[in-house]
N, C-alpha and C positions, 0 to 999 in steps of 0.2 A: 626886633623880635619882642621886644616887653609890652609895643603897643598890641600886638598882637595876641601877647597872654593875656592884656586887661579886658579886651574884647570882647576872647573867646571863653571867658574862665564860667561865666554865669550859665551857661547853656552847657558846658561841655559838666559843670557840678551835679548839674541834676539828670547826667546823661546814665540812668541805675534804673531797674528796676524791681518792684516791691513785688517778694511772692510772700503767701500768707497759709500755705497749703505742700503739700506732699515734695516731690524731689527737686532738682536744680532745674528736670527739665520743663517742668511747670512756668521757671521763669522765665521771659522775654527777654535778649542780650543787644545791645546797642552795639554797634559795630565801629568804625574808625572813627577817633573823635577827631579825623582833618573833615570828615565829609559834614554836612549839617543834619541836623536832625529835627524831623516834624512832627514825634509824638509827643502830647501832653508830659508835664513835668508829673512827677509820682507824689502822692500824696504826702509822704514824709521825707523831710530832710534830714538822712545818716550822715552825708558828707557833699562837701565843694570839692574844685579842687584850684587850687591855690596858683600852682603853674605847673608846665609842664616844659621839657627838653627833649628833642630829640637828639640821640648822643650816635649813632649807628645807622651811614646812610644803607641804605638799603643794595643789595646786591643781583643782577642780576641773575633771576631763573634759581633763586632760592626759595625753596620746598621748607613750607612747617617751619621757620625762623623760633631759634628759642633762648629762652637767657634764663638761666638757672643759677646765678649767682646774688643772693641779699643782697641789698645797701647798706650802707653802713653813715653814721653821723657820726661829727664832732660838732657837741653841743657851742662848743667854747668860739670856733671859727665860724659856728653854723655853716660845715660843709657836709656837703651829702660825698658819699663816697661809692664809687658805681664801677662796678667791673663789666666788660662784657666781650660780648661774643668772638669780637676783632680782635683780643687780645690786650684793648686800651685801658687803661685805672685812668678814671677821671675824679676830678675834686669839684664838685656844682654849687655854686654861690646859693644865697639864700633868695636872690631873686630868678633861678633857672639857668643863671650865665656860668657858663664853662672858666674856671677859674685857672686850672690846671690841668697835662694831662699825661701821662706817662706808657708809650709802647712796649708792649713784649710780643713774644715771637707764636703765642698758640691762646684758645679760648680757655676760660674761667670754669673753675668745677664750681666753688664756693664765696661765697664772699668775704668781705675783711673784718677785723676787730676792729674798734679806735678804744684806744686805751692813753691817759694824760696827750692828747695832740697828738698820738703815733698811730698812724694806721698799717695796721700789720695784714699784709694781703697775701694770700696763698696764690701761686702762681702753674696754672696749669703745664707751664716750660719746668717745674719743680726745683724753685727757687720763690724762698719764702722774703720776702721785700717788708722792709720796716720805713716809712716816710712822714714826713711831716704833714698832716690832714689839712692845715691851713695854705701851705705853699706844693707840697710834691717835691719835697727833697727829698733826696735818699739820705737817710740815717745808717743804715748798713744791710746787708741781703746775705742769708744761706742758702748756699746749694746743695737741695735734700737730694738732688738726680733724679726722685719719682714724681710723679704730678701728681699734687698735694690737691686734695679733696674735700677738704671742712672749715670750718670758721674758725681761725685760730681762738684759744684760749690762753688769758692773759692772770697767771696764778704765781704768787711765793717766788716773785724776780723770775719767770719763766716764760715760755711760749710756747704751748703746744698746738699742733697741727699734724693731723693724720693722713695720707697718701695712701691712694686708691690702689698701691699694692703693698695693703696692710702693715704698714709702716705706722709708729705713732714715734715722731721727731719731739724733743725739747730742747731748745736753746733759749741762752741769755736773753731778758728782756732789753737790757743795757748794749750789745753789745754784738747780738745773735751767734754768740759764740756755741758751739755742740756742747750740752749734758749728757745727753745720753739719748736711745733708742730702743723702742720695743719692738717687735716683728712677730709676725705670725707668718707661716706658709697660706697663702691663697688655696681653697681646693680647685680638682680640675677640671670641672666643668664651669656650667655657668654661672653665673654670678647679677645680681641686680645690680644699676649703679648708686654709684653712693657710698657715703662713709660714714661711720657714726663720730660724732663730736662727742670729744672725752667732757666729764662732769670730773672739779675737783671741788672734795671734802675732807676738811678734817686730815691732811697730807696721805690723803689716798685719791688717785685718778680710776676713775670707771670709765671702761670704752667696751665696742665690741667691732667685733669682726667677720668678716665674710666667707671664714670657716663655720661660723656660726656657737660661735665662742665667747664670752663676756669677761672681763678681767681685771680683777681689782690690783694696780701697782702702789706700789711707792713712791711720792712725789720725789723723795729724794735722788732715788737713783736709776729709778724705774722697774727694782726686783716687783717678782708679781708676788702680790699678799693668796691671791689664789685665781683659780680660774675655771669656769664651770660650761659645759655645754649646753646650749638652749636648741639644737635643732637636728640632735639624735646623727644615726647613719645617710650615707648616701655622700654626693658629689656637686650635685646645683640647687641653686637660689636659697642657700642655708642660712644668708646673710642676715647678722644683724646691725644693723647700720642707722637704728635711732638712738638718738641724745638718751643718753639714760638718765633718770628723775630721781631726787632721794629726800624722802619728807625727812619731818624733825624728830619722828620716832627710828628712823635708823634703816629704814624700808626702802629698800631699791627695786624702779621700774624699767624694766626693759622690754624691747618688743625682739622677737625671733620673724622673721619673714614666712619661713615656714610654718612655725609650729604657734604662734599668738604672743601673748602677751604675758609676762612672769613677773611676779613680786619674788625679792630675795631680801633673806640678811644684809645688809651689805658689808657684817664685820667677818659674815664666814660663806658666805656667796649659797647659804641652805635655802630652799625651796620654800614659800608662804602660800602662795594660789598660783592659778595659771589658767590663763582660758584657752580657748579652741580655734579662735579665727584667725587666720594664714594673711597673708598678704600684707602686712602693717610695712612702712615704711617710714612711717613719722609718728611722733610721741610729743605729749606735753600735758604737765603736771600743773594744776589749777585749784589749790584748795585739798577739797575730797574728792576730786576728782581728775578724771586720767582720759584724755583726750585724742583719738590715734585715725590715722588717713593712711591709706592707701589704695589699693585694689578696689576700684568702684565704690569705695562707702567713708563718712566719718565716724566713728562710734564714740560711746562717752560710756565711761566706765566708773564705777565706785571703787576707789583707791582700797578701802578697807581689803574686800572681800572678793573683787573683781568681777561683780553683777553686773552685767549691761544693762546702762540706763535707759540708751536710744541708740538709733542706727541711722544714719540717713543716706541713702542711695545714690550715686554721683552718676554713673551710669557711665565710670569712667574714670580711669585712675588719676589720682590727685596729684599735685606737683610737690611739694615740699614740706616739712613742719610749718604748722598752725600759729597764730599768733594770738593774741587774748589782747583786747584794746575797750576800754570803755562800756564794759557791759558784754561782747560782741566775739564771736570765735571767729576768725577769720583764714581762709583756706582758699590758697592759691590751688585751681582744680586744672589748669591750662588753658580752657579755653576761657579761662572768667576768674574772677575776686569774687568768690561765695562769702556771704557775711549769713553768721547762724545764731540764733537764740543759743545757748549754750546750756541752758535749762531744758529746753524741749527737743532741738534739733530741728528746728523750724525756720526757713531759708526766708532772711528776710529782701535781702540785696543782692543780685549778679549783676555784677560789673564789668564790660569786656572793655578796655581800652585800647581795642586792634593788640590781632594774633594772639588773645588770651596772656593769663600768666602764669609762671612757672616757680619764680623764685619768691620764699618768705619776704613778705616786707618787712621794713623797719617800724620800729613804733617809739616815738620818740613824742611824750607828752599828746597832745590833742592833734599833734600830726603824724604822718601814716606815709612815709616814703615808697614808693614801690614801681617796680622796675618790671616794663611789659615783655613781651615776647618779641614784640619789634626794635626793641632796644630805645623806648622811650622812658626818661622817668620824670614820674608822676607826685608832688606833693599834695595829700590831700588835707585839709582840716575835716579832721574826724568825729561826727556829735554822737557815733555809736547809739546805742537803747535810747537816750535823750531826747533823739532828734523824732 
């Protein structure tokens, strides 16, 4: 297999292409990088790609294949860390080669932490697994009973991870012993998928929920400090379920699915701005600026006052929170890896690595982990704006 990565790595690097103009659909998409490809190489080098694995053989008479779980790294083993569809957590050496790999019984909502060599993986069977990133040993596992839906967070000897029926779990980082529990009733209709990954500050956790509810607790115990509605009356898609942002002036960012995008206090959850556009489903804080995907578009926002800066048109709803690497906004849109000027909204890269992608990559230094929809993953050396 390695001669095979050293072969294919030069041609399958420059398999991108460069738009310079208006939406994604402008750009041209390169299709399976098993097949060969005969268009000219792009003007500018963003990225190689270093090696690739495929981890997930392929299933018969499977429709739209998708993997919606990040990777995760430990720098220290240099393992990449890959949940997917089948149910399997793998550990991938730094040369592509399967180092370890560990079965459970259903697919992956979200992907892992690695925190000191522990990679803490949420487990769609809802049981939260703590392992060793360089071997795949079991450290110790709780059983939440719900199918756990976000990237754990590793705060103050804790681990939190939230469950797609609005559960927010802490246990021991030591130990995974039960803390404590927070819960909200789900409403009863419908609901988008997804779950917002708690932010902790200052021994306060911010998260939200799919009542459409946002909620500042107490790291200690889990009382809530307070709790505010972001998405009015009614029964579906109220959800808010992006990562919430808090600059260093005290300012919290959150997105409501329904009703836009809200700046709050975050010491008394009061109201600062709020915009008007529906459909967000991912968030991310960059400077003075506020960066949100969902429902066919990316838009970019001024933190201050919540001006829209630029909008750009996907023509297509986006897969997961955005990543910020080297200059470069990056946005898994499903069928493609949209790389965007972040200053203008200006589509510089679509990258489709077979069946599009779904899940955030990883961003670890000048490299760019990321995991396809056919269940390959991908190391890239990333030159961003540079290149």
């Amino acid at each position: 297999m390695k001669k095979q990565l050293v072969s294919w790595r030069r041609w399958l690097g420059s398999a991108v292409a460069v738009g310079l103009l208006g939406g994604c659909s402008t750009l041209p998409r390169y299709g399976n990088p098993e097949l060969p490809r005969t268009e000219l190489a792009p003007p500018v080098d963003y990225f190689s790609v270093d090696w690739w694995a495929p981890l997930v053989a392929p299933t018969l008479l499977e429709y739209a294949p998708r993997e919606v779980a990040s990777p995760a790294y430990d720098a220290k083993s240099k393992t990449v860390i890959a949940l997917t569809r089948d149910g399997v957590i793998r550990g991938v050496g730094p040369d592509g080669q399967i180092k370890w790999s560990k079965r459970t019984t259903t697919r992956f909502a979200a992907g892992a932490q690695v925190s000191d060599g522990v990679a803490f993986v949420p487990g769609g069977d809802g049981t939260l697994y703590a392992l060793d990133a360089a071997t795949g040993d079991q450290k110790w596992q709780y059983a939440a009973g719900e199918s756990l839906a976000t990237v754990p967070v590793i705060a103050e000897g804790l681990v939190l991870v939230a469950s797609e029926s609005d559960t927010l779990f802490a246990v021991k980082v030591e130990d995974g012993v039960w803390a404590w529990q927070y819960r909200r009733d789900p409403p009863s209709g419908f609901t988008v998928r997804g779950a917002s990954t708690p932010l902790v500050r200052d021994g306060n956790v911010y998260v939200g929920f799919s009542d459409g509810y946002i909620v500042s607790l107490n790291m200690k115990d889990g009382g809530a400090n307070w709790e505010k509605s972001l998405s009015g009356s009614g029964s579906e898609f109220l959800d808010v379920d992006t990562t919430p942002a808090l600059d260093d002036h005290g300012q919290l960012y959150v997105a409501s699915y329904k009703n836009g995008l809200f700046a709050l206090e975050a010491e008394s959850g009061e109201l600062v701005w709020t915009s008007s556009v529906s459909g967000m489903t991912g968030l991310l804080a960059k400077g003075q600026m506020l960066f949100t995907v969902g429902d066919g578009r990316v838009d970019a926002y001024l933190a201050e006052d919540g001006r829209l800066l630029w909008s750009h048109p996907l023509g297509e709803r986006s897969g997961q929170t955005p990543v910020f690497s080297k200059g470069m906004l990056i946005v898994p849109i499903q069928r493609s890896l949209l790389f965007l000027d972040p200053k203008t909204g200006q589509a510089r890269v679509s990258w489709n690595p077979g069946d599009g992608v779904s899940a955030t990559p990883f961003v670890a230094g000048s490299k760019l982990f990321v995991l396809s929809n056919n269940g390959w993953l991908y190391s890239l050396d990333f030159n961003g704006l540079k290149g």
